[in-house]
N, C-alpha and C positions, 0 to 999 in steps of 0.2 A: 783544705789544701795547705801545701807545706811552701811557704815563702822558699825564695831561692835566697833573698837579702841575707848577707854576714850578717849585717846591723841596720838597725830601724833608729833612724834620730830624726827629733823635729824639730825648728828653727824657735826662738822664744814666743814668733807673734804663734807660730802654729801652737804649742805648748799652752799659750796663755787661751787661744781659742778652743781649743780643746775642750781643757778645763773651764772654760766659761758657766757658769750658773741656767740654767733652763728657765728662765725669766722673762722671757716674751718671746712671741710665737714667730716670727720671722728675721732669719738671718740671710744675709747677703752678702758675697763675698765677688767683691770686682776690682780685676785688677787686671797685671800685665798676663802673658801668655807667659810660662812656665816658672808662675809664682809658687808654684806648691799647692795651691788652695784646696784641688781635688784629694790629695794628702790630707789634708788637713780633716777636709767635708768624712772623707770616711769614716776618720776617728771618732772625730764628734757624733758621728750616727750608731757608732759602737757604743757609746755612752748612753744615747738615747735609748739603744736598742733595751738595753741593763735596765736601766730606770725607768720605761714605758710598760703600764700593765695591760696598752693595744695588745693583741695578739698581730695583727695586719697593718702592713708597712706598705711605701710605696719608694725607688728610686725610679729617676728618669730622665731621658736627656731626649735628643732630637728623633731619635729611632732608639728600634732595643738593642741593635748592638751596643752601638755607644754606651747603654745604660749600662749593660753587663761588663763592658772592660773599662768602664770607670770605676765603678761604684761595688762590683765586686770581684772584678780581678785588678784594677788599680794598680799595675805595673807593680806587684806582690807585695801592695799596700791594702789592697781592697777590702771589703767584708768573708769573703772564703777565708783569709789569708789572718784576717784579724783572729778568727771566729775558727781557724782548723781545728777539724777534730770535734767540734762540736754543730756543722754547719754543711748541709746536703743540698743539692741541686733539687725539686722538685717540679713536679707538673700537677695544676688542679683546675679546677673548673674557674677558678679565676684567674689564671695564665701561668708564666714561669716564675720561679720563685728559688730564693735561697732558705733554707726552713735551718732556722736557729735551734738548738737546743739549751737553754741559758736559767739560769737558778730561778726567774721571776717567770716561769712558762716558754712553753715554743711560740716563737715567732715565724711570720711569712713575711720574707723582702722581696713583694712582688717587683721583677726590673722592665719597664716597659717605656716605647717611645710615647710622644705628647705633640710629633712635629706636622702633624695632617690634621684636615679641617674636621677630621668622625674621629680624632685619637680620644676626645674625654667618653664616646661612649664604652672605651674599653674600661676606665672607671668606677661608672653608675654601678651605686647599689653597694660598694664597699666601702667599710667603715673603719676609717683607717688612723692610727695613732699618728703617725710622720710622713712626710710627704719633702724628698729631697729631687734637685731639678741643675742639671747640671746646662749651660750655656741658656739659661732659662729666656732669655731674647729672641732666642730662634722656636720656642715651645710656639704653638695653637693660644692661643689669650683665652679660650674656653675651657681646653682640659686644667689651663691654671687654677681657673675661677672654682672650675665643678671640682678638681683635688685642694681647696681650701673649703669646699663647702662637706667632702667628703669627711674630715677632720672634726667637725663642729663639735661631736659627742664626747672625741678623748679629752681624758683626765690628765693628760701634758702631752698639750699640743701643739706640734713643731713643724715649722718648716724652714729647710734649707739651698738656699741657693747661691750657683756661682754663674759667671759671665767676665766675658773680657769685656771693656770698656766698650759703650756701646753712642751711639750720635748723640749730641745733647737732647734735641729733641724724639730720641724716644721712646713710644710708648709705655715701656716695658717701667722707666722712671716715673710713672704717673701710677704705674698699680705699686710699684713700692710704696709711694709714698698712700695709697689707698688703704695698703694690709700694714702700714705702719714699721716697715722694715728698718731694722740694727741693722746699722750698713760697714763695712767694715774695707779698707783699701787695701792691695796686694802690690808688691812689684819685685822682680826677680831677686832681688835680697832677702827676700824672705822664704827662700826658699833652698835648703842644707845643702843640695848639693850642686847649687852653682858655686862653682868655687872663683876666687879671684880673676885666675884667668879667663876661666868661660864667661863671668861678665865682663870683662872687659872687650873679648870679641864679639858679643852681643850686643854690647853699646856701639861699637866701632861699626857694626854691620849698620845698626838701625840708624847712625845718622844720615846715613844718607839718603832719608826723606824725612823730614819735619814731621809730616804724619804721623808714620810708623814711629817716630821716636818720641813721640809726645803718648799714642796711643798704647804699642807695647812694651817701651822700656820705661818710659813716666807711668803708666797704667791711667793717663788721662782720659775724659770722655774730649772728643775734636770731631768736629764736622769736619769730612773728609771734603775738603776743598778740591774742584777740579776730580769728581766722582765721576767716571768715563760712562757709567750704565745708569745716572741716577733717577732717570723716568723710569724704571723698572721698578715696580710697584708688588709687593709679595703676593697679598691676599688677592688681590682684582684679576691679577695675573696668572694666575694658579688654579686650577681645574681639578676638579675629583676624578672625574673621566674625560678619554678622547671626548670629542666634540663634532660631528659632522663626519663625513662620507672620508674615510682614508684612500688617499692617490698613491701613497709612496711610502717606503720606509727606506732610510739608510744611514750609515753609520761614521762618526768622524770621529778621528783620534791624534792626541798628542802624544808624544815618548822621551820619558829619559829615565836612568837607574836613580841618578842623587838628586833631580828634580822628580816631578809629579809625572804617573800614568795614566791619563785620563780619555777616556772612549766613550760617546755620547749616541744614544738609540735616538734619532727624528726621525717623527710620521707625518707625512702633509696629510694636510686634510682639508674638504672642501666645504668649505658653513657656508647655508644661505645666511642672507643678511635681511634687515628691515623690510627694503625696498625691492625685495624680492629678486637681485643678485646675486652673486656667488663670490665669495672670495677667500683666498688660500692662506692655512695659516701652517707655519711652523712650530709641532709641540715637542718638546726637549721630556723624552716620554723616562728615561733612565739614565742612568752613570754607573759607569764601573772606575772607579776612584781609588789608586794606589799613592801614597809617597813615600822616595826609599831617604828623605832624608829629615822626615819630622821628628822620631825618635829611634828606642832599641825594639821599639815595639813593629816598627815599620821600615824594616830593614830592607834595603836594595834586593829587589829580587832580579832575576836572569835573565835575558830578553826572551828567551823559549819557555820561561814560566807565564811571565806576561803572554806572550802570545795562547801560551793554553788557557789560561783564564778569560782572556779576550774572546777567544773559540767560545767559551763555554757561555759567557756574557749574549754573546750573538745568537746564543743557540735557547739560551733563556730568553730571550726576548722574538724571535721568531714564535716558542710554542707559545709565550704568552698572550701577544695580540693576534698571533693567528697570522701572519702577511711574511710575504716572502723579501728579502731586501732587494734594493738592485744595486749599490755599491759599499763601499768599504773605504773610504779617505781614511790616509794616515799622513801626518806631517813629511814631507820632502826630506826633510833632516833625519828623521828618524825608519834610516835605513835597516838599521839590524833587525829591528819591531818588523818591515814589512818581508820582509826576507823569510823569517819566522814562521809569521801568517802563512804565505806562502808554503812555506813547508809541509804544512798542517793543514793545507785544504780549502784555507780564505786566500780567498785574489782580490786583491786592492790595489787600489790608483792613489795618485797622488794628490791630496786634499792640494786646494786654491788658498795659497797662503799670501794671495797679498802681494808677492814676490818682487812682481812688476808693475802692479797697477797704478794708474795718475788717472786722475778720474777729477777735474776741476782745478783746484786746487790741492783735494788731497791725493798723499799717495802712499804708496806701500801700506803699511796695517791700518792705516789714519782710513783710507778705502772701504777696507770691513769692518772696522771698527764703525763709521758712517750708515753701514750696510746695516749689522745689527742693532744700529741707535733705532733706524726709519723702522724696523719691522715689530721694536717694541711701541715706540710712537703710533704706528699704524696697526697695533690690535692682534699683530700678525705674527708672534712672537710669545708663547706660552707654554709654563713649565704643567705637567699632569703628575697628578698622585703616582708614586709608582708603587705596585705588592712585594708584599713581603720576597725575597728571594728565596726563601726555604732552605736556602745552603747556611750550613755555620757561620757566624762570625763576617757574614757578606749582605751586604745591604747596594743595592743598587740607587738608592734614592738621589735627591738633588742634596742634599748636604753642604758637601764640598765646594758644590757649584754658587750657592748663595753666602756659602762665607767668602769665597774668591770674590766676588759681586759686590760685595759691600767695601772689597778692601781694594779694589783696581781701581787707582789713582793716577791722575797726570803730579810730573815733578812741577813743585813750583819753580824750579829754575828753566828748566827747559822747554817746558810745556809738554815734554813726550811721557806716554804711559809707561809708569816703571817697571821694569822688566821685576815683577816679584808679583805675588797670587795672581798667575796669567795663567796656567797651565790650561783650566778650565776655559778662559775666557781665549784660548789662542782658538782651541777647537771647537769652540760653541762659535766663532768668528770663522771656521773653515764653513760649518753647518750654513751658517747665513749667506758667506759666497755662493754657492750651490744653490740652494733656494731663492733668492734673490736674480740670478741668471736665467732660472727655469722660472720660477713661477708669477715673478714679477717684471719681466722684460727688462733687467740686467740694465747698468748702467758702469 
């Protein structure tokens, strides 16, 4: 494929990593959010690609989408882009793949996700030169293990990975330091085309949470103090399948074009328990996950686009678990979005935003914010695997939803949640109103 870029330039640290020596088997690149790194990561895989006499390669990120528009469309830095002209899409019995044509033999860049608890069995059994891993904290810690075991046989054998700065304590720093990982720091300076003024409105933006400003503009690791969800627990919490007798399915959404579009599939469900009761839990079964204001790559789409995609979103998820819904919550704000719907054949009501409610002490979002504390605390609150969507380029998984989770913070000045990665967590919080009123006698 034919780059769209006039000009391809890369910053010195990129340049110097680049050209780095193939010298030890793990690199690691952690720093702010749009450091360049994934610029960087592709090149250096072009180089590997050259000097590996693997035939089979592996990129990967949390799902396959992400793998394939990081790693080989790359915002027209990718491997396609590096490699046109010599470099084909293909399909084989070991999944999708970029097939190389390159002076040392063809190569396979198979691009596959790692972010579900059965991803390493997609894997098994390939014997593979390189093994690159992009936001590698959010991968399964099994497909890590088994694509470093996969590697064992090659004659230069690499692995690459990126992540934003992740909590001091975890895990993910205990297997670096296990595989021995070249650890290397990023932060948006290092990166060609922040120019003076875009960092300067990027520093300006993020002071105003100590947090975010230590974590994505310093590219520090910081325990996120005052973490609103932090009894939420990934792996304990996370399900391969529904679990128990489905009562319900219905659907809650937030809207905006230069914020996040997010619309969330919940199924109740009835599990017996120990002691031979019953009790109801709420499982966050999909996402349909837009934002019109992260890059060029994710450009504001139209309220009537959104809403066909949201049709379509609803209409994949009815034939897939098979259940009929009974409602459609959509933010009270985000009129044009339900207008839309409407137009198109979905009838929706107004999600429980919290509006008015004082309930104790707390009130307004503090309310449901409270609501969805109790129903992670109480068991009753969990995310399920979700399949493949089979559409291009769309992945309905929880993604989005657990990097918002990690980043929804109260201010240390004010004590209030900062209105910044909520979009997810406003309508996972409509979800718990509803459930909480019906299924738990409401408070």
């Amino acid at each position: 494929m034919r780059t769209w870029l006039k000009t391809v330039r890369y910053s010195p640290k990129q340049a110097r990593f680049i050209a780095s020596p193939f010298d030890h088997v793990f690199d690691v690149n952690e720093g702010s959010i749009r450091s360049g790194k994934t610029a960087a990561d592709d090149a250096r895989l072009a180089l590997a690609y050259l000097q590996s006499p693997e035939p089979l390669h592996l990129v990967s990120a949390y799902n396959q989408e992400m793998a394939y528009n990081l790693f080989i469309e790359g915002d027209g830095m990718g491997l396609a882009y590096i490699f046109d002209g010599n470099s084909h899409l293909r399909r084989d019995r070991g999944g999708d793949h970029l097939e190389l044509d390159l002076p040392n033999g063809k190569k396979k860049v198979y691009f596959k996700g790692g972010g579900k608890s059965n991803s390493a069995n997609a894997i098994r059994g390939l014997s593979l030169g390189t093994v690159a891993y992009s936001e590698i904290n959010l991968l399964n810690e099994e497909f890590i293990r088994e694509s470093f075991r996969r590697t064992q046989k090659s004659d230069l054998r690499y692995h690459l990975a990126d992540l934003n700065p992740p909590a001091p304590q975890d895990p993910i720093i205990k297997l670096f330091d296990e595989y021995n990982a070249n650890w290397l720091h990023w932060t948006m300076k290092d990166n060609p085309v922040m120019t003076p003024a875009k960092l300067a409105s990027a520093e300006s933006e993020m002071r105003s949470s100590l947090y975010r400003y230590k974590r994505d503009w310093l590219g520090l690791r910081v325990m996120p103090q005052g973490a609103i969800y932090e009894m939420f627990e990934q792996e304990s919490m996370t399900n391969l399948t529904l679990i128990g007798k489905p009562v319900e399915m219905y659907f809650s959404g937030d809207a905006g074009q230069n914020d996040a579009t997010t619309m969330s599939c919940n199924i109740v469900t009835s599990v017996r328990k120990a002691d031979g009761h019953h009790k109801f839990v709420l499982n966050r079964v999909a996402n349909y996950y837009h934002s019109g204001s992260d890059d060029a790559e994710h450009a504001p789409k139209a309220m009537s686009t959104y809403a066909s995609e949201l049709k379509r979103f609803i209409n994949w998820c009815v034939n897939t678990y098979q259940l009929h819904y009974s409602y459609v919550f959509v933010d009270p704000a985000a009129l044009s979005l339900r207008q839309e719907l409407i137009k198109i054949g979905i009838q929706t009501g107004k999600a429980d935003n919290n509006g008015h409610d004082h309930v104790g002490s707390a009130k307004g979002i503090e309310v449901g914010i409270e609501r969805l504390q109790s129903l992670m605390s109480d068991g009753q609150f969990v995310l399920v695997e979700t399949p493949k969507s089979g559409l291009l380029n769309m992945s309905y998984d929880h993604l989005n939803f657990l990097k918002e989770l990690g980043m929804y913070v109260r201010d240390e000045t004010t004590g209030k949640p900062v209105d910044a990665n909520n979009h997810a967590m406003d309508e996972c919080r409509y979800a718990a109103n509803y459930f909480t009123k019906k299924y738990k006698g409401g408070y």
